[in-house]
C-alpha positions in Angstrom: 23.6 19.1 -5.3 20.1 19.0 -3.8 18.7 22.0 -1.6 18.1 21.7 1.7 14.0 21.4 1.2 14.8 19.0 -1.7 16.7 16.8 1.2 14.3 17.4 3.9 11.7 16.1 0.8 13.1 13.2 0.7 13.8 12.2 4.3 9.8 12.4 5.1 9.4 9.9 1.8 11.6 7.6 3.7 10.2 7.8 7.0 6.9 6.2 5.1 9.2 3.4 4.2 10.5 3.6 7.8 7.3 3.7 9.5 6.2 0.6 7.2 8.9 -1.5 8.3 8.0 -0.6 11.9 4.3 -1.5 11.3 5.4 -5.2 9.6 7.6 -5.8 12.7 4.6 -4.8 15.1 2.4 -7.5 13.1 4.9 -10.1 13.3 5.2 -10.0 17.2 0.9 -9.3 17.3 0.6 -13.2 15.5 3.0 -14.6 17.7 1.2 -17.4 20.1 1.5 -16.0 23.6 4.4 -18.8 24.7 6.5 -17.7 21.5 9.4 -15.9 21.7 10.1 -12.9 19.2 12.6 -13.0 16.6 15.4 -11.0 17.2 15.5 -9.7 13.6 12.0 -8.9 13.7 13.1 -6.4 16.8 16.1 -5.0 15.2 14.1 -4.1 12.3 12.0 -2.1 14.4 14.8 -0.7 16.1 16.9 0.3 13.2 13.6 1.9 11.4 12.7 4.3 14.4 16.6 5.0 15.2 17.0 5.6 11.1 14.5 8.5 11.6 15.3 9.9 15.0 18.5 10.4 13.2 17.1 11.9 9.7 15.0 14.3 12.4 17.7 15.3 14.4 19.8 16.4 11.3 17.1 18.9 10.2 15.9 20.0 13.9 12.5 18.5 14.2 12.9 18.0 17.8 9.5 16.5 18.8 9.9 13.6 16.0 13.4 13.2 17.6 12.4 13.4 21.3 9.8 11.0 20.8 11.6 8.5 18.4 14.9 8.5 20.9 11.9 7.4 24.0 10.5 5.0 21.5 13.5 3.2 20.7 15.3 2.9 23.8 12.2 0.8 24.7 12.7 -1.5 21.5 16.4 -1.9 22.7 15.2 -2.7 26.7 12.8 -5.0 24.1 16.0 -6.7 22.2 18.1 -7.0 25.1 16.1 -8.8 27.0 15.7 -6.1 30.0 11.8 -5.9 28.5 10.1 -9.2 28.6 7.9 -9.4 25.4 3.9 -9.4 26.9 0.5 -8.9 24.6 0.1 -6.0 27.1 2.9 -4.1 25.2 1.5 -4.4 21.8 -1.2 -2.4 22.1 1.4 0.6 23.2 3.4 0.0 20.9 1.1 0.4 18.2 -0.2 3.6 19.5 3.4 4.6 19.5 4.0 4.0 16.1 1.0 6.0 15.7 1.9 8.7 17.7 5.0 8.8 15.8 3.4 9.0 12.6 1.7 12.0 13.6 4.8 13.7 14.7 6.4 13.4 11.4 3.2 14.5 9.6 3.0 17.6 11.7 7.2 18.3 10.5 6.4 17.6 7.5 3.5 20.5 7.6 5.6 22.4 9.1 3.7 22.6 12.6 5.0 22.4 16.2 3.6 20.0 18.3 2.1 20.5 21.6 4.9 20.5 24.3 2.2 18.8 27.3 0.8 16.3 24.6 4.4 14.9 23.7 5.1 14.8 27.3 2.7 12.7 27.8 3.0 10.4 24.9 6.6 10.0 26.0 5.2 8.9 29.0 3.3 6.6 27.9 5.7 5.1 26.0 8.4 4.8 28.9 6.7 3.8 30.8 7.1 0.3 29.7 10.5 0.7 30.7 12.1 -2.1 33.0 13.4 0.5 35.4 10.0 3.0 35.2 9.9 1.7 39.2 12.9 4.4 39.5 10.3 7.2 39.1 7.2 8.5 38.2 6.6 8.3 34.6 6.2 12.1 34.2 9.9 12.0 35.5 10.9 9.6 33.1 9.4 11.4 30.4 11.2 14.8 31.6 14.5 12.9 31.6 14.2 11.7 28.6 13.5 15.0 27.0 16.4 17.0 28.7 19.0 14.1 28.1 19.3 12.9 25.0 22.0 9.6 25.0 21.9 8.0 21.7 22.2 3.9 21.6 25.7 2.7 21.6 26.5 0.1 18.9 29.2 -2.4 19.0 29.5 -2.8 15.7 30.5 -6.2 15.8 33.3 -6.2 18.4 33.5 -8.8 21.4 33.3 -6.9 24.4 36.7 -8.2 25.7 38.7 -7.0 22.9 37.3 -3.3 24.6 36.6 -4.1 28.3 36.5 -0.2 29.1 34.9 2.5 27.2 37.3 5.2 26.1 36.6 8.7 26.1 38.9 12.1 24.8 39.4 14.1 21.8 39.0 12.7 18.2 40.4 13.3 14.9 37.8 12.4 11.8 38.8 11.7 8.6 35.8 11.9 6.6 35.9 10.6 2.4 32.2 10.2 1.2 32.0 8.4 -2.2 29.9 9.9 -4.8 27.3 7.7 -4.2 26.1 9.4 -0.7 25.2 12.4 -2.9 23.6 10.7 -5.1 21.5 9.0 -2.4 20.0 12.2 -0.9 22.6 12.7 1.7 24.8 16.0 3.1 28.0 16.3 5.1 26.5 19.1 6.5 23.7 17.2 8.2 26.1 14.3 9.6 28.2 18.0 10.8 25.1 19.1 12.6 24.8 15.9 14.8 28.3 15.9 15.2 28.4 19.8 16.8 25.8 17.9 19.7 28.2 15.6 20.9 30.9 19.0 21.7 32.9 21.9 19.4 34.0 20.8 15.8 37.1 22.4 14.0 36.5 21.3 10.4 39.0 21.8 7.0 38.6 19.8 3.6 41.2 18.9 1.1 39.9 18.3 -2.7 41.1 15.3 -4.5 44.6 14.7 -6.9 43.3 17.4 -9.6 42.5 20.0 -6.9 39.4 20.7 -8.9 35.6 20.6 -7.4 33.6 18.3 -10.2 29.8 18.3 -9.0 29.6 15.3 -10.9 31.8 13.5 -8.9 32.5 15.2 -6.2 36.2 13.9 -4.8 36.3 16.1 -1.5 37.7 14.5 2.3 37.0 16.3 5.6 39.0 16.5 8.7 37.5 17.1 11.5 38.7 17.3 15.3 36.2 17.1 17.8 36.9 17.8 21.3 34.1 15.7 23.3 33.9 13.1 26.5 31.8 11.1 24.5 32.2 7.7 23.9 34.0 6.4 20.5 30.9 4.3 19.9 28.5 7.5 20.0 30.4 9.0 16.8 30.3 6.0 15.6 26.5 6.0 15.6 26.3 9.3 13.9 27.9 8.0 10.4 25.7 5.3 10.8 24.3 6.1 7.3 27.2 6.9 5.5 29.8 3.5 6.5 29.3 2.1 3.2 29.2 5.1 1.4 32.4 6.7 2.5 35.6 5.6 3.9 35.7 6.9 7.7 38.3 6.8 10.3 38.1 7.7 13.7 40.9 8.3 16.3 41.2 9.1 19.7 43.6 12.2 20.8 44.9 11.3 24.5 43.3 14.7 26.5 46.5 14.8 28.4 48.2 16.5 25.0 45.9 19.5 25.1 46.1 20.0 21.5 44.2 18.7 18.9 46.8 19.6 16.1 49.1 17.3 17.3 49.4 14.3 15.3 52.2 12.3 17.1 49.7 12.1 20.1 46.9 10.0 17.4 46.8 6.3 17.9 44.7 3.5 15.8 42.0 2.7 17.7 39.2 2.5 14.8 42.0 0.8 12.5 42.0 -2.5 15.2 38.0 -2.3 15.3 37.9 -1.8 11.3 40.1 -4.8 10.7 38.3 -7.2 13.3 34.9 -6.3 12.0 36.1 -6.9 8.4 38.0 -10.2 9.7 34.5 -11.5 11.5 32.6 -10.3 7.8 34.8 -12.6 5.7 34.7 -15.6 8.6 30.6 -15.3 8.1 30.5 -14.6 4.4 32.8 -17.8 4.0 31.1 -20.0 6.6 27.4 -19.4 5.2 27.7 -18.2 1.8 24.2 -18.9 0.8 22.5 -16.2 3.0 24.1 -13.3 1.3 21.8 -11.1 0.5 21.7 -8.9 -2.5 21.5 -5.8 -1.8 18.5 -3.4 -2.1 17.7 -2.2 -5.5 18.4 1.3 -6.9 15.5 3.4 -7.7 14.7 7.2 -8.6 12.1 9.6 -6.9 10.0 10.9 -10.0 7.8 13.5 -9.6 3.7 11.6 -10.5 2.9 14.8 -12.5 5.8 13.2 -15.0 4.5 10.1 -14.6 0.8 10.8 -15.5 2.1 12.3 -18.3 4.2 10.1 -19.9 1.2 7.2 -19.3 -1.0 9.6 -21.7 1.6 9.6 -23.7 1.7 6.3 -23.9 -1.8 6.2 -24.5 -1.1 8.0 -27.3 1.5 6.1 -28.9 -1.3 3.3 -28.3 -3.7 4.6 -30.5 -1.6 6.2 -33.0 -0.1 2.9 -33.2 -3.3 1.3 -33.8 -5.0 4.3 -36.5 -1.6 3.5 -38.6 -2.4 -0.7 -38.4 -5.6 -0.3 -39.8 -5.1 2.3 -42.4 -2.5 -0.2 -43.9 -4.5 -2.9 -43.7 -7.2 -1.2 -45.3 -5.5 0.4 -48.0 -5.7 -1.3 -51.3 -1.9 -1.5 -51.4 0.0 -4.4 -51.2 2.1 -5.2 -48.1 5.5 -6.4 -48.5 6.7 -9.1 -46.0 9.0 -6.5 -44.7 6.5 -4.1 -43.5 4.3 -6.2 -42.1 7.4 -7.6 -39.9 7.8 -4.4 -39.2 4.3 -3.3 -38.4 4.4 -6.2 -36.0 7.4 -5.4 -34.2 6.5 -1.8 -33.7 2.6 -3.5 -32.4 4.9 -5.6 -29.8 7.6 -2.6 -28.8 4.5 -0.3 -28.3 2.6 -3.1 -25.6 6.3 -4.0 -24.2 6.7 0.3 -23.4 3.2 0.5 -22.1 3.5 -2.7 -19.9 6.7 -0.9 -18.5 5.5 3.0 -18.5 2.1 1.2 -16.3 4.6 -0.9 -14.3 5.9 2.8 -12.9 2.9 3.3 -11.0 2.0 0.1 -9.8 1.9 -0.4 -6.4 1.2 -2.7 -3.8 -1.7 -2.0 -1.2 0.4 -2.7 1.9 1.0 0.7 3.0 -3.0 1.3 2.8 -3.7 -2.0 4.8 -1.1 -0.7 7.3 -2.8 2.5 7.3 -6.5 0.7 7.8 -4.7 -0.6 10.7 -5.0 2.5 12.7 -8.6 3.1 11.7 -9.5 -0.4 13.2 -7.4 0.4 16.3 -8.9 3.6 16.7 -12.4 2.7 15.6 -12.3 -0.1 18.0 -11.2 1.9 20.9 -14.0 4.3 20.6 -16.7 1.7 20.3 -15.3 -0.1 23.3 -14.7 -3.4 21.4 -11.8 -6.2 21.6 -11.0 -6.4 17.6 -8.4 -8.7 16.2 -7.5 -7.2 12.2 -5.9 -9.7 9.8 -4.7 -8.7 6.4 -4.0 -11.0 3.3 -3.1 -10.3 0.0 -0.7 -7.2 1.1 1.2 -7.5 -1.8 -1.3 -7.3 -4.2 -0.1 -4.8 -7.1 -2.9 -1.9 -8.2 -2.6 1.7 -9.6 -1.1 4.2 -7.5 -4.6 6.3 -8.4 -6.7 3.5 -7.4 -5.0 3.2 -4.1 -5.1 7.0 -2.9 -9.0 7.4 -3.5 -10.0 3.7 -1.6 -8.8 5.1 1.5 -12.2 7.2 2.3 -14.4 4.2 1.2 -12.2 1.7 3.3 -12.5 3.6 6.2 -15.9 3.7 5.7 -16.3 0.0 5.6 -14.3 -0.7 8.2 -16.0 1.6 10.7 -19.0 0.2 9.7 -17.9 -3.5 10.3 -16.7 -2.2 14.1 -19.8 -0.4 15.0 -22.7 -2.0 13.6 -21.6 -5.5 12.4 -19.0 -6.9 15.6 -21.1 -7.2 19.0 -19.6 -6.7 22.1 -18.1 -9.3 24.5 -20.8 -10.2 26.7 -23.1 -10.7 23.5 -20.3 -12.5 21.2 -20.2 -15.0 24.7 -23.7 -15.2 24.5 -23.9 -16.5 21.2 -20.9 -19.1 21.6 -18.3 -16.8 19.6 -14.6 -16.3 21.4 -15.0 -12.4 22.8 -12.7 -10.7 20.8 -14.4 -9.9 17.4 -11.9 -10.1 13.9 -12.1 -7.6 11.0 -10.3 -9.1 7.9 -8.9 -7.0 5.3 -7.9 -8.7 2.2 -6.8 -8.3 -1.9 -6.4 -10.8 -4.8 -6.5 -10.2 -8.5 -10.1 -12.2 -10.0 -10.3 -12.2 -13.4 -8.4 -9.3 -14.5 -9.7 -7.1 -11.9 -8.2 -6.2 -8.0 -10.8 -7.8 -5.6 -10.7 -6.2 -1.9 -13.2 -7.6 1.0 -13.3 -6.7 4.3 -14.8 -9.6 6.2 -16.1 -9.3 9.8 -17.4 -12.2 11.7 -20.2 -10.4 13.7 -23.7 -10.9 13.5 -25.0 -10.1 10.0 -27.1 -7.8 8.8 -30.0 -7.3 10.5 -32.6 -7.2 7.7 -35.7 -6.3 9.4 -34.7 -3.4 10.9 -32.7 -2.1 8.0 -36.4 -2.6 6.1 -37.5 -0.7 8.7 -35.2 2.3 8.9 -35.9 2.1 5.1 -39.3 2.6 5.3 -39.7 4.9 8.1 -37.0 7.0 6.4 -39.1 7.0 3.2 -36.5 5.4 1.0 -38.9 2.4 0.4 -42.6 2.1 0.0 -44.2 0.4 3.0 -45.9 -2.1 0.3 -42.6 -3.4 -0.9 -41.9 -6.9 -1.1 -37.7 -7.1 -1.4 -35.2 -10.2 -0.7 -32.6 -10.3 1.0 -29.7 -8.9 -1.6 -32.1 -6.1 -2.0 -32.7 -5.4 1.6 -28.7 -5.7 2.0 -28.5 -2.8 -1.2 -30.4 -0.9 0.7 -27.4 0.1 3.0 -26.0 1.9 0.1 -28.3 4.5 -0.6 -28.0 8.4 0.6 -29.1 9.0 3.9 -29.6 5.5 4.8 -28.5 5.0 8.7 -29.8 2.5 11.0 -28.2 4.2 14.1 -30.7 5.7 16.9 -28.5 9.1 17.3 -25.7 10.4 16.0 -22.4 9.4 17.5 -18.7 9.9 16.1 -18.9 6.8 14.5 -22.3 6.6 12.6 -25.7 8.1 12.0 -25.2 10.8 9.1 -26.3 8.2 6.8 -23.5 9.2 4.4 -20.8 6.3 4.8 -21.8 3.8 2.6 -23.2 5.9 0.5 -19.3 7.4 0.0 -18.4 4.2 -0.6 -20.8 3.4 -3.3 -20.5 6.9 -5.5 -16.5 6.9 -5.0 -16.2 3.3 -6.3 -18.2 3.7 -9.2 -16.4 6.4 -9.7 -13.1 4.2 -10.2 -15.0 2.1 -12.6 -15.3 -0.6 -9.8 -18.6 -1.5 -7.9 -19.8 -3.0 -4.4 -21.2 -6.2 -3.2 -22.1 -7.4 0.0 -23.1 -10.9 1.5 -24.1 -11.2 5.0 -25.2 -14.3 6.9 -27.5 -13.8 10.2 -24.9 -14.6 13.2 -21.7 -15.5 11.2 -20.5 -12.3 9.6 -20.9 -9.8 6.8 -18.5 -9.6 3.7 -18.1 -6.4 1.4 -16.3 -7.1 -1.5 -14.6 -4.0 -3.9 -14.2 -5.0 -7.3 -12.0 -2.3 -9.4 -9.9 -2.5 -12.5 -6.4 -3.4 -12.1 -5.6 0.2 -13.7 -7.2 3.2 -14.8 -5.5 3.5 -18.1 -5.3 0.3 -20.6 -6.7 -3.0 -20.7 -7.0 -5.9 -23.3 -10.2 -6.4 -24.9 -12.4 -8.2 -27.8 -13.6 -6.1 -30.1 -17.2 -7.0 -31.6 -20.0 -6.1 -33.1 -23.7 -6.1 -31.5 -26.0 -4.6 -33.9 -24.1 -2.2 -36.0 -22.3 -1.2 -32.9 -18.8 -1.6 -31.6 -18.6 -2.5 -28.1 -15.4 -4.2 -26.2 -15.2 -6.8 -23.8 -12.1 -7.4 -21.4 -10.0 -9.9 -22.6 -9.4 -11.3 -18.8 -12.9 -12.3 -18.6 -13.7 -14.2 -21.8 -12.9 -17.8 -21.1 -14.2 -18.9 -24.6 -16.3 -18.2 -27.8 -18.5 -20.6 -28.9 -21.3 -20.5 -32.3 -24.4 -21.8 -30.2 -26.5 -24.9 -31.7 -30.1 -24.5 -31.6 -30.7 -27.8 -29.9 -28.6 -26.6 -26.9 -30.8 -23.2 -26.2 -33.0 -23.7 -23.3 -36.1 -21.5 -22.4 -36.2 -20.9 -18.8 -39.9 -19.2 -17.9 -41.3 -16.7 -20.5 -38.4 -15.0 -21.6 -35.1 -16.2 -20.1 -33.0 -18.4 -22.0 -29.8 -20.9 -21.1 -27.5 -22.8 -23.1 -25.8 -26.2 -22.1 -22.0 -26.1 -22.4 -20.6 -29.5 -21.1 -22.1 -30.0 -18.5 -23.2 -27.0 -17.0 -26.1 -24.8 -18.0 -25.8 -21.3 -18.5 -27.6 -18.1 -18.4 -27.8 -16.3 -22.3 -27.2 -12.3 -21.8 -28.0 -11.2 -25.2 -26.4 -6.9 -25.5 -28.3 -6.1 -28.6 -31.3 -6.3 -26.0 -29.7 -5.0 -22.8 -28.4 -1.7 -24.7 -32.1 -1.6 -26.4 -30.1 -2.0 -29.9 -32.6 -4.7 -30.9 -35.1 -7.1 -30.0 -33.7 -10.5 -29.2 -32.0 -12.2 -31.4 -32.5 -16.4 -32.2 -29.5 -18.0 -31.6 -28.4 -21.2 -33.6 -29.0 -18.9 -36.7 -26.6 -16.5 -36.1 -24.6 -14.8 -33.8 -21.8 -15.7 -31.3 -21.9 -16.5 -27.7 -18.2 -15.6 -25.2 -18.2 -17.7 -22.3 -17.5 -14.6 -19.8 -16.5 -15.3 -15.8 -17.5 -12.4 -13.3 -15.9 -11.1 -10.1 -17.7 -13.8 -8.2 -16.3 -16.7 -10.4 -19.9 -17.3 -11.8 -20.0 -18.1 -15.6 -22.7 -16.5 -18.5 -22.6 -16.3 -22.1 -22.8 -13.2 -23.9 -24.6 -12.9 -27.3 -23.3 -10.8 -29.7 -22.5 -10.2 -33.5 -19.6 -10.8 -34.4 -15.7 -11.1 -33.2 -13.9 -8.3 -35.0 -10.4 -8.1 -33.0 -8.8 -8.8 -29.8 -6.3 -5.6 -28.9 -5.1 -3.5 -26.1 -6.9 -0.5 -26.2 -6.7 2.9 -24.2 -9.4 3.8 -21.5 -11.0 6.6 -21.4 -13.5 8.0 -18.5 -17.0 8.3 -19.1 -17.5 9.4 -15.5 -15.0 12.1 -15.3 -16.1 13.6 -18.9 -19.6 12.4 -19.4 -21.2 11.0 -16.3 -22.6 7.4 -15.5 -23.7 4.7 -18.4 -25.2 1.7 -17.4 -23.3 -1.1 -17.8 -20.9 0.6 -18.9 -17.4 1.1 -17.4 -15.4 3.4 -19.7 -14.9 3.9 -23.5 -11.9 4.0 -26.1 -10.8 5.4 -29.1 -10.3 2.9 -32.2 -7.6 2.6 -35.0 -10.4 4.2 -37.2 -11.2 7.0 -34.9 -14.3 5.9 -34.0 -15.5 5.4 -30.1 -16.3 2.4 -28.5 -17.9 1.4 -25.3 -16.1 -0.9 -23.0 -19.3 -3.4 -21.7 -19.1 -3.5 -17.7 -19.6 -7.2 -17.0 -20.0 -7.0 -13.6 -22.7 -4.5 -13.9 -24.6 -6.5 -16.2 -24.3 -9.7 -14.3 -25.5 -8.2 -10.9 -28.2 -5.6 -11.9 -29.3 -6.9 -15.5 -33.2 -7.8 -15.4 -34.8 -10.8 -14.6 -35.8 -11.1 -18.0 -32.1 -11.1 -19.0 -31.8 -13.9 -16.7 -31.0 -12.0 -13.6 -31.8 -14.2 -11.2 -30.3 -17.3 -12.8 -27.2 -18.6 -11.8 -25.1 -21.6 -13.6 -26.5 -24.9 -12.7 -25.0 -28.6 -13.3 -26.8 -29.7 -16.7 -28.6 -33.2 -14.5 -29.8 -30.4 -12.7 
């Protein structure tokens, strides 16, 4: 069975889950037009995910998570029960709630103890939303609430008239967990605990038919008599968690008895509630049997240590997999049908494991959004500015690496956006915009590649004075003659601020600067488009994982380079009479009817001079980021494979246009070509500055 850290490991990994389901219900009521009533499930989801960990909390004495969590969701019950009429006033609290909350859980989790005065006050805060706060001060409130602690009744499906008056005595527990409630991380003991706070417990066990503990599968029943006024409903609440994991049955001991050990004096209470909840069950299931739900999958906790390694593995297996392909195929034996079958199935079992062993740490960037939510709260507060944040693309799947290191270059970004790019009210009035600003944080998959923007519809990059902090800063001759994507590039470089003094949001000069060294880092890169008065828009561009990708192999003068797979849209032999000379040096080819720019790598990686097409060579029809099409000059096609990445950065350092490298089935090392790269920053010579134009252009 797991220890008790082991447990208390795995309560804090579900309070994430938890605290994500509370964040999603706080965006559903924020979108709501203001004449729109919530939906109720959208409030009991919020409810049951702060009452799930007040409870986990309460089982492992982390009183401040449980104080606070027992305030926050008596207010989501006033919320659900109509007692608390749903405002836009309240959102705003109750996303600094669920803030406050998350705080509290990280300090347990640490192992600190929060301040006493500081959670008085966030209690406060937080009742005082509360219908009946015109009682008392909320200081009073928030002292009630800490030295009385009533947990929520439930009714667990029962009409009120089949109990018109609350019952209150001794109880006898009978207690059977299945196996299953071990297996999911949960202890007697802890459901025990909560138990003792209700009054005195007098517990014995009885093991099952062979009378023989089996840790395997555990067959052990509890009997517990509790002597308590509480209400029925309140033990109820406290096997909450384990109703469809055990088999449970309360009953109520009449007080005037005065002994607990006397069976005659039980009656059936729960067995009348167990029945009518089970008769109104089947009624439903039969009446609407299409909204069954299945329920949630079963997954494991693995340790990412594990998990890192057995993707290297993989990688392995990868290569080996490929070294052993082409040393048959070279060989000067003959290959019998049967091997090659077989070479081909182990080629296909080999992606098929990889594709799985990657699908382990995939991950969708929702709980990172939720957690840029705070930033923009936060940020905005501190600025003093009305911001509206939309997310899209939330469930957008990237490596669980790739994830944990954007969360210093988002916030980055997004800090920026609030401070420098949004404009206050009175100006956004001024200039015909609505007076709240909007931030929008956003992920889609482009091309084989994870696309994030952040969007912000404030007033643009201010060029001229971002030339001019330049200049006076000495990160630009005074001479200079740059355009506008260079000016905009210039926000990027070390030291670069355009702030007048240094304030808690800006003027270090090392934000964007962060966020252009840790994305290169991740093999990714940054692009920004602003328009004067409408709005700047950063765009992250980063490989959908850090470990394997599918790529052409070629040739560009003697040398093997790869080419992702996802961004080849097709290879072509060029005709002489469709090469185009554009200026002295640039050259285009017509395909249908569009014209494209020719990016020759023999000349970019200074292999050769350039090479004249129509006599030999290849062109690949590649798509970047951005959607825009260019044609790639190269050798020849050699192979199209998966192949294993690995980092220049980490064990080199930087490459130009390059992103990583691999090993081949000969051993050898090739470089994996970043296209991006080499469309944004390639020279003008190498057609740079051309775009694809319509051929009757």
């Amino acid at each position: 069975m797991a220890s008790l850290d082991e447990l208390r490991q795995i309560f804090f990994q579900e309070c994430e889950e938890q605290l994500e389901e509370l964040t999603d219900g706080l965006s559903e009521l924020e979108s709501l037009q203001a004449d729109s009533d919530p939906d109720p499930e959208t409030i009991n989801r919020m409810f049951r995910a702060v009452h799930s960990i007040k409870g986990g909390a309460a089982s492992f004495s982390l009183d401040a998570i449980t104080q606070y969590a027992h305030a926050f969701e008596s207010i989501l019950d006033e919320l659900r029960s109509g007692k608390l009429i749903m405002s836009r006033e309240i959102i705003p609290v109750f996303y600094r709630g669920a803030d406050r909350l998350t705080d509290y859980i990280a300090i347990g989790e640490a192992g600190g103890v929060q301040n006493a005065h500081e959670l008085e006050n966030d209690i406060s805060e937080i009742t005082a939303l509360s219908s009946f706060s015109h009682h008392g001060s909320a200081a009073e409130s928030a002292e009630d609430c800490i030295a009385e602690f009533v947990p929520v009744a439930l009714s667990f499906g029962v009409q009120e008239e089949n109990n018109p008056s609350p019952q209150q005595g001794d109880y006898s527990i009978n207690f059977s967990p299945t196996a299953a409630l071990y297996s999911n991380g949960h202890e007697p003991v802890q459901i025990f605990r909560e138990l003792e706070t209700l009054g005195s417990l007098d517990i014995s066990f009885s093991l099952g038919a062979e009378n023989v503990w089996d840790a395997s599968e555990p067959d052990i029943s509890w009997h517990i008599l509790l002597s308590s006024d509480c209400l029925e409903s309140e033990i109820y609440e406290v096997f909450e968690f384990a109703q469809d994991l055990a088999a449970i049955k309360i009953e109520m001991v009449e007080k005037k008895n005065s002994a607990l050990d006397n069976k005659d004096a039980i009656f059936p209470a729960a067995q009348k509630v167990e029945a009518e909840v089970k008769a109104q069950q089947a009624e439903k299931s039969d009446s609407a049997p299409e909204k069954v739900k299945s329920g949630p999958k079963a997954t494991v906790r693995v340790d990412l240590e594990l998990v890192d390694e057995l993707i290297n593995m993989v990688g392995e297996l990868v290569i080996t997999q490929a070294v052993m392909t082409q040393s048959i195929t070279e060989s000067e034996l003959s290959v019998s049908r049967q091997l090659a079958t077989t070479l081909d199935d182990f080629k296909t079992l080999t992606r098929n494991i990889q594709e799985r062993v990657m699908g382990i740490r995939a991950q969708s960037v929702k709980p990172l959004f939720q957690r840029m939510g705070r930033i923009v709260r936060e940020t905005a507060q501190i600025a003093g500015k009305d911001v509206r944040f939309i997310t899209d693309g939330e469930d957008t799947e990237v490596d669980r690496t790739v994830i944990e290191r954007l969360v210093d270059p988002l916030t980055h970004i997004l800090r920026n956006a609030i401070d420098h790019g949004l404009e206050h009210s009175d100006r956004r009035t001024e200039a015909g915009k609505v007076p709240n600003g909007s931030v929008k944080l956003s992920a889609a998959h482009r091309s084989g590649r994870v696309v994030i923007e952040v969007n912000d519809d404030g007033g643009g990059v201010n060029r001229e004075k971002v030339l001019t902090s330049a200049i006076e800063k000495g990160l630009v001759s005074e001479t200079a003659k740059l355009g506008d994507a260079e000016i905009d590039r210039l926000l990027f470089l070390p030291g670069f601020s355009t702030a007048s003094s240094v304030t808690s949001l800006s003027g270090r000069g090392v934000g964007m600067d962060v966020v252009n060294s840790e994305i290169r880092r991740l093999g990714g890169r940054v692009s920004i488009i602003s328009t004067p008065g409408q709005g700047t828009t950063i765009s992250i561009s980063l490989p959908l994982t850090l470990a394997v990708l599918d790529g052409m192999v070629v040739t560009v003068a003697s040398q093997t380079m790869v080419v992702p797979i996802s961004a080849i849209t097709e290879t072509i032999r060029p005709e002489a009479s469709k090469i185009h000379l554009i200026g002295p040096e640039a050259r285009m080819i017509s395909v249908r009817d569009l014209m494209l720019p020719i990016i020759d790598l023999g000349t970019i990686f200074g292999f050769e001079s350039e090479r004249k097409l129509g006599e030999d060579g290849i062109l690949l029809i590649v798509e970047d980021d951005k959607g825009e099409q260019f044609a790639l000059a190269v050798d020849h096609i050699l192979d199209q494979r998966q192949v294993v990445i690995k980092s220049l950065e980490s064990n080199y350092g930087h490459v130009p246009y390059v992103a990583a490298a691999t090993i081949l089935g000969d051993g050898q090392i090739a470089l994996i070509i970043d296209l991006d790269e080499i469309t944004n920053e390639i020279p003008t010579a190498a057609s740079a500055s051309l775009k694809p134009i319509r051929a009757s252009a």
